[in-house]
N, CA, C and O of each residue as an XYZ file, in Angstrom:
420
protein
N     115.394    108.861     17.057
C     115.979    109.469     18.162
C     116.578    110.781     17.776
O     116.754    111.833     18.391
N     116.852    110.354     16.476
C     117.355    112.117     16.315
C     116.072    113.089     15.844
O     114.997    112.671     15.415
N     116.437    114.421     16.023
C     115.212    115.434     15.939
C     115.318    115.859     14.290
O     116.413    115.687     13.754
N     114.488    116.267     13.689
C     114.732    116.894     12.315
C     114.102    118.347     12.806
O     113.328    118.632     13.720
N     114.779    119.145     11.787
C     114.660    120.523     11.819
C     114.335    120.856     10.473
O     114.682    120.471      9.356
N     113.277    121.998     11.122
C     111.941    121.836      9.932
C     112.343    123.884      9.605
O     112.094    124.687     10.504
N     112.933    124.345      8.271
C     113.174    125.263      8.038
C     111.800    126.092      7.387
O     111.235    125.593      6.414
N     111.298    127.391      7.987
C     110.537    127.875      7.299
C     110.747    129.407      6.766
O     111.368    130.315      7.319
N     110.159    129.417      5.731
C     110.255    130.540      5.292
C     110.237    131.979      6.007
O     109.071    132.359      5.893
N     110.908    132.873      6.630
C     110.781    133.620      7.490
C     109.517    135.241      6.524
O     109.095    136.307      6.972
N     109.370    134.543      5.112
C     109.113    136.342      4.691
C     107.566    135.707      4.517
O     107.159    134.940      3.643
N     106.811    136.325      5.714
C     105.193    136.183      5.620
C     104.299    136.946      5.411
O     104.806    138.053      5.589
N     102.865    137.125      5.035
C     101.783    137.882      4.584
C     101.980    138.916      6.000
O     101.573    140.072      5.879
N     102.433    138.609      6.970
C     102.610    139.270      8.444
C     103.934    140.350      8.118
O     103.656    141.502      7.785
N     104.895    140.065      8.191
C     106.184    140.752      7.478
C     106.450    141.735      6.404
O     107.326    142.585      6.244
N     105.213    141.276      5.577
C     105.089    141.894      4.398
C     103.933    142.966      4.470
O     104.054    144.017      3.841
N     102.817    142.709      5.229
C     102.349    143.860      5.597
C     103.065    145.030      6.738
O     102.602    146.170      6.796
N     104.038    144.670      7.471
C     104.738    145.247      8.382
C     105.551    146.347      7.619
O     105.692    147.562      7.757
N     105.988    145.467      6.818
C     106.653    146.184      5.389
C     106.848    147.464      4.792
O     107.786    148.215      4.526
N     105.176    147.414      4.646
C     104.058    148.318      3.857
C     103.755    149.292      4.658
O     103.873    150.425      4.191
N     103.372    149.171      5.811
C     103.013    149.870      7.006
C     103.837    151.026      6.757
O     103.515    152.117      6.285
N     105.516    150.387      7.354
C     106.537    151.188      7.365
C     107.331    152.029      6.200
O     108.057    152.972      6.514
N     107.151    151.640      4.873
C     107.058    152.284      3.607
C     106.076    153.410      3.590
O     106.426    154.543      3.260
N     104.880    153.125      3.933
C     103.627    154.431      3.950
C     104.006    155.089      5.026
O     103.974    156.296      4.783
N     104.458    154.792      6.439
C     104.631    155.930      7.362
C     106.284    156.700      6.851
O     106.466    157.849      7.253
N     107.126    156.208      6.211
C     107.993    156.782      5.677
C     107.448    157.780      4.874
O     107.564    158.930      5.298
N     106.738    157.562      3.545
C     106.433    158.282      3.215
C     105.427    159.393      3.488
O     105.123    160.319      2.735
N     104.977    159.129      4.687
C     103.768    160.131      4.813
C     104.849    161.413      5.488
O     104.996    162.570      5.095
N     105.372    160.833      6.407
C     107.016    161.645      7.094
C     107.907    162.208      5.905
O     108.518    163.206      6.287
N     108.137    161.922      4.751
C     108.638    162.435      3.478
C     107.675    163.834      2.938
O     107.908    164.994      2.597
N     106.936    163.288      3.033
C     105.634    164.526      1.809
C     105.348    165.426      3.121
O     104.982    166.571      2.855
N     105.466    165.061      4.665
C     104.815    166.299      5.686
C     106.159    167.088      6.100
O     106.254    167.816      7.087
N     107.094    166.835      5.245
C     108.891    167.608      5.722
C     108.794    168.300      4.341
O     109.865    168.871      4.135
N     108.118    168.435      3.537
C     108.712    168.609      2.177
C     106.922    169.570      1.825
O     106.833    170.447      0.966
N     106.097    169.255      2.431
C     104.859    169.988      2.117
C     103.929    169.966      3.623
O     102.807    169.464      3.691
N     104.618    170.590      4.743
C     104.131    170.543      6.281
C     102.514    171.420      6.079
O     101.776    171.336      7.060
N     102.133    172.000      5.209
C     101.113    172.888      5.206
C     100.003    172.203      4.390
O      98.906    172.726      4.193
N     100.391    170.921      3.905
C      99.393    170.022      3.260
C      97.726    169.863      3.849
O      96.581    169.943      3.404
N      98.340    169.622      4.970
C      97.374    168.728      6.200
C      96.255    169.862      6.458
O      95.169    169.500      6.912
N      96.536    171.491      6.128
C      95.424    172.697      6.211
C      95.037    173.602      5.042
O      94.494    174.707      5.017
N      95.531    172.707      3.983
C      95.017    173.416      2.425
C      93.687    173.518      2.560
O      93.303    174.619      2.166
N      92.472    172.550      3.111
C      91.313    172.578      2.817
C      90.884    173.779      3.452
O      90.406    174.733      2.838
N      91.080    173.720      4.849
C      91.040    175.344      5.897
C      91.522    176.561      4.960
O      90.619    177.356      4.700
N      92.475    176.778      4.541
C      93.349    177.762      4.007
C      92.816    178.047      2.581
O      93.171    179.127      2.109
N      92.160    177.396      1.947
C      91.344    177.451      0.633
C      89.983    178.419      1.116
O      89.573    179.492      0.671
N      89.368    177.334      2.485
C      88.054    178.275      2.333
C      88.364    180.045      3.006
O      87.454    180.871      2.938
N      89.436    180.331      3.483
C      89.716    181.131      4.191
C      90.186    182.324      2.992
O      90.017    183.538      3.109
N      90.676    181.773      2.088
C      91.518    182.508      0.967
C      89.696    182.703      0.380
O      89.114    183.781      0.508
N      89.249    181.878     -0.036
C      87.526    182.113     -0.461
C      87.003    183.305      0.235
O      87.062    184.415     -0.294
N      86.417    183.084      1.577
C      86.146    184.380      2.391
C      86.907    185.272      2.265
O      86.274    186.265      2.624
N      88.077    185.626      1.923
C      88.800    187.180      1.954
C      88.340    187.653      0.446
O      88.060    188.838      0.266
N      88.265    186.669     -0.676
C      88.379    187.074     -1.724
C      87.148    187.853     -1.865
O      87.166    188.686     -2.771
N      85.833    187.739     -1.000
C      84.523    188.549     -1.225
C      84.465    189.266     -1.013
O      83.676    189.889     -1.723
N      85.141    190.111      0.141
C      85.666    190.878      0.885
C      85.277    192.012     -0.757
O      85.339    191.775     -1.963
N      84.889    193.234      0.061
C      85.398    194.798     -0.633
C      86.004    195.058     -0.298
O      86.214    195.175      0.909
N      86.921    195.408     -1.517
C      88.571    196.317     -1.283
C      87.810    197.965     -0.343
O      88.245    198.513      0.670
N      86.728    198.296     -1.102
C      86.491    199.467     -0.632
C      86.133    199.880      1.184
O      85.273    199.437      1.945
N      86.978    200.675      1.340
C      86.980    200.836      2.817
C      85.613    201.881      3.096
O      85.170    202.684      2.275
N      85.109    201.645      4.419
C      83.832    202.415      5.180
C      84.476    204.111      5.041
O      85.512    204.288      4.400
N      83.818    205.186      5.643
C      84.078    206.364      6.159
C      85.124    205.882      7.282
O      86.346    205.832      7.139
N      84.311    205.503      8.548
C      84.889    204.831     10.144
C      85.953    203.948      9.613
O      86.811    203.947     10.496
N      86.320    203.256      8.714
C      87.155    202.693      8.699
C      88.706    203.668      7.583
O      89.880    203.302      7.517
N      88.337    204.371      7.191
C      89.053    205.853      6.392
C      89.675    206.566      8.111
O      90.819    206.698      8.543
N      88.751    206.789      8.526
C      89.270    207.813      9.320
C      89.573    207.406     10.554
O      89.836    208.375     11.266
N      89.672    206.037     11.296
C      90.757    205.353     11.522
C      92.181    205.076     11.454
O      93.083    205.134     12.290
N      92.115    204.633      9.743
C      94.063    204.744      9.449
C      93.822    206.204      9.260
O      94.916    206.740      9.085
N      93.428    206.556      9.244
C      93.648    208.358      9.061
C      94.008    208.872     10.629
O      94.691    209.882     10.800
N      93.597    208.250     11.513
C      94.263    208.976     12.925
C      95.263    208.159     13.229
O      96.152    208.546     13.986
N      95.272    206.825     12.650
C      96.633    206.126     13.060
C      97.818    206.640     12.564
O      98.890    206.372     13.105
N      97.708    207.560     11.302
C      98.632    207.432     10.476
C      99.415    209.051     11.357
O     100.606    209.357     11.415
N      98.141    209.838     11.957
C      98.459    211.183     11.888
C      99.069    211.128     13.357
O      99.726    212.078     13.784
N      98.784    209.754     14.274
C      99.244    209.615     15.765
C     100.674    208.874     15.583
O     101.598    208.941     16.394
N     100.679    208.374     14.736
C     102.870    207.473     13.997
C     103.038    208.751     13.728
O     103.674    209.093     14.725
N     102.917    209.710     13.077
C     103.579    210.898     12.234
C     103.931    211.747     13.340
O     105.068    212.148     13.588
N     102.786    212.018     14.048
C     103.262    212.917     15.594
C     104.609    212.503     16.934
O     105.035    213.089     17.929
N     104.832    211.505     16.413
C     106.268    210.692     17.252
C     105.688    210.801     18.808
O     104.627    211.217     19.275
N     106.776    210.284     19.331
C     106.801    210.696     21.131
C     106.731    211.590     21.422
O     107.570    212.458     21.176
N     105.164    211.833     22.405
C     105.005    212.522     22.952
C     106.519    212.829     24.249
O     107.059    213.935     24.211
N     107.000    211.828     25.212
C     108.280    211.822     25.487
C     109.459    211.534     25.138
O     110.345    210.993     25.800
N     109.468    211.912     24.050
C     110.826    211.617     23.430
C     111.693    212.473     23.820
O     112.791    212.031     24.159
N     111.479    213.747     23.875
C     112.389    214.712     24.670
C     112.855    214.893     25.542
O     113.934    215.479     25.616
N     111.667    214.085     27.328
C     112.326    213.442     28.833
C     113.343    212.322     28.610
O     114.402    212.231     29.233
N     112.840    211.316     27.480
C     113.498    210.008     27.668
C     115.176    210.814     26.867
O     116.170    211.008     27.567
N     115.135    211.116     25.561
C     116.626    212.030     25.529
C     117.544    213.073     26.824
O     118.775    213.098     26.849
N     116.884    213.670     27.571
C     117.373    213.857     28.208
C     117.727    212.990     29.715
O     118.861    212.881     30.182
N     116.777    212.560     30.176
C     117.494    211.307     30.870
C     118.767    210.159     30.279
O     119.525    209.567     31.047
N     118.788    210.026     28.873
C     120.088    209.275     28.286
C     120.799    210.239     28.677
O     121.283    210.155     29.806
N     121.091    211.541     27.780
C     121.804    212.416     27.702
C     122.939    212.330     29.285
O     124.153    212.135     29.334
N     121.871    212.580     30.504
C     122.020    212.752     31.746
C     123.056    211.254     32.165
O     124.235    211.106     32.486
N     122.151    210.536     32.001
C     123.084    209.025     32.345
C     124.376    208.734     31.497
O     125.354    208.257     32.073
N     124.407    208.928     30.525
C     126.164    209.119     29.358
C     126.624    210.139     29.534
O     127.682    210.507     29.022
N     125.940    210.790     30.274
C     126.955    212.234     30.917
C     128.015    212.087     32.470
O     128.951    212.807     32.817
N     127.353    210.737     33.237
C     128.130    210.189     34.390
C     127.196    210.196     35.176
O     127.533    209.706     36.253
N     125.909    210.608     35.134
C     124.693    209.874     36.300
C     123.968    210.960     36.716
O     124.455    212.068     36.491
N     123.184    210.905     37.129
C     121.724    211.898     37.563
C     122.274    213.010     38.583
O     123.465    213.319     38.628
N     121.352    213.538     39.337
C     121.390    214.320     40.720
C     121.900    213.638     41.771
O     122.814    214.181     42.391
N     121.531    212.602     42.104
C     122.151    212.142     42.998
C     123.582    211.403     43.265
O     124.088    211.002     44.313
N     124.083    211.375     41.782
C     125.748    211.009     41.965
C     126.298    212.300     42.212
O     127.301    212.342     42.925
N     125.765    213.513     41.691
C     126.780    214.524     41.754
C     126.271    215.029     43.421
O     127.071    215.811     43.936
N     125.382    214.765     44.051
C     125.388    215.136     45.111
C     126.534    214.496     45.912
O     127.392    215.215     46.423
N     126.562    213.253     46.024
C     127.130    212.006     46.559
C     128.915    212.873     46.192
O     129.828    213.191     46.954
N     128.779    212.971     44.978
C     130.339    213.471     44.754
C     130.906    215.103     45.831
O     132.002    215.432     46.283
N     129.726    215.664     45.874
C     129.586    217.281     46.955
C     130.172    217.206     47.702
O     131.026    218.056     47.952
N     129.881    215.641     48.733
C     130.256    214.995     49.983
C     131.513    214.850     50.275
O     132.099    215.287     51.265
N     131.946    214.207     49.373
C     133.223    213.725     49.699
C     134.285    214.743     49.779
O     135.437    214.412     50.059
């Protein structure tokens, strides 16, 4: 009439792979915080490959390119002199039409 109680081992081949699971996704979360660029070394290898064939030596068309880029940065703003004087004008107390506005009164 009385019941017996049957104790079992709670740590199973089930538990213990659960275990494991969670040890490897720890660590995979460890090594991708600590080396996030892992996962595209293979990409980034063949990419570093292709540049390395590359000639340093530049074309004519490609010379005289940075050669007009360099000589169109060196030439500055073409408006740099409207846009200074419009500051100038506005930190001076405001355009034409405040000092008109001021005529009025």
């Amino acid at each position: 009439m009385g019941g017996s109680t049957k104790e079992t081992n709670t740590t199973s081949s089930q538990s213990q792979a659960t275990r494991q699971a969670s040890q490897q996704a720890s660590q995979r979360a460890t090594q991708q915080a600590t080396t996030p660029w892992a996962a595209t070394s293979g990409l980034l290898g063949n990419l570093l490959n292709q540049i390395g064939g590359l000639s340093p030596n530049l074309t004519e068309a490609e010379s005289g390119a940075l050669g007009q880029l360099a000589a169109n940065a060196s030439a500055g703003n073409p408006w740099a002199s409207q846009i200074g004087g419009v500051a100038n004008t506005l930190l001076a107390g405001g355009g034409p039409d405040r000092a008109h506005d001021q005529r009025r009164v």
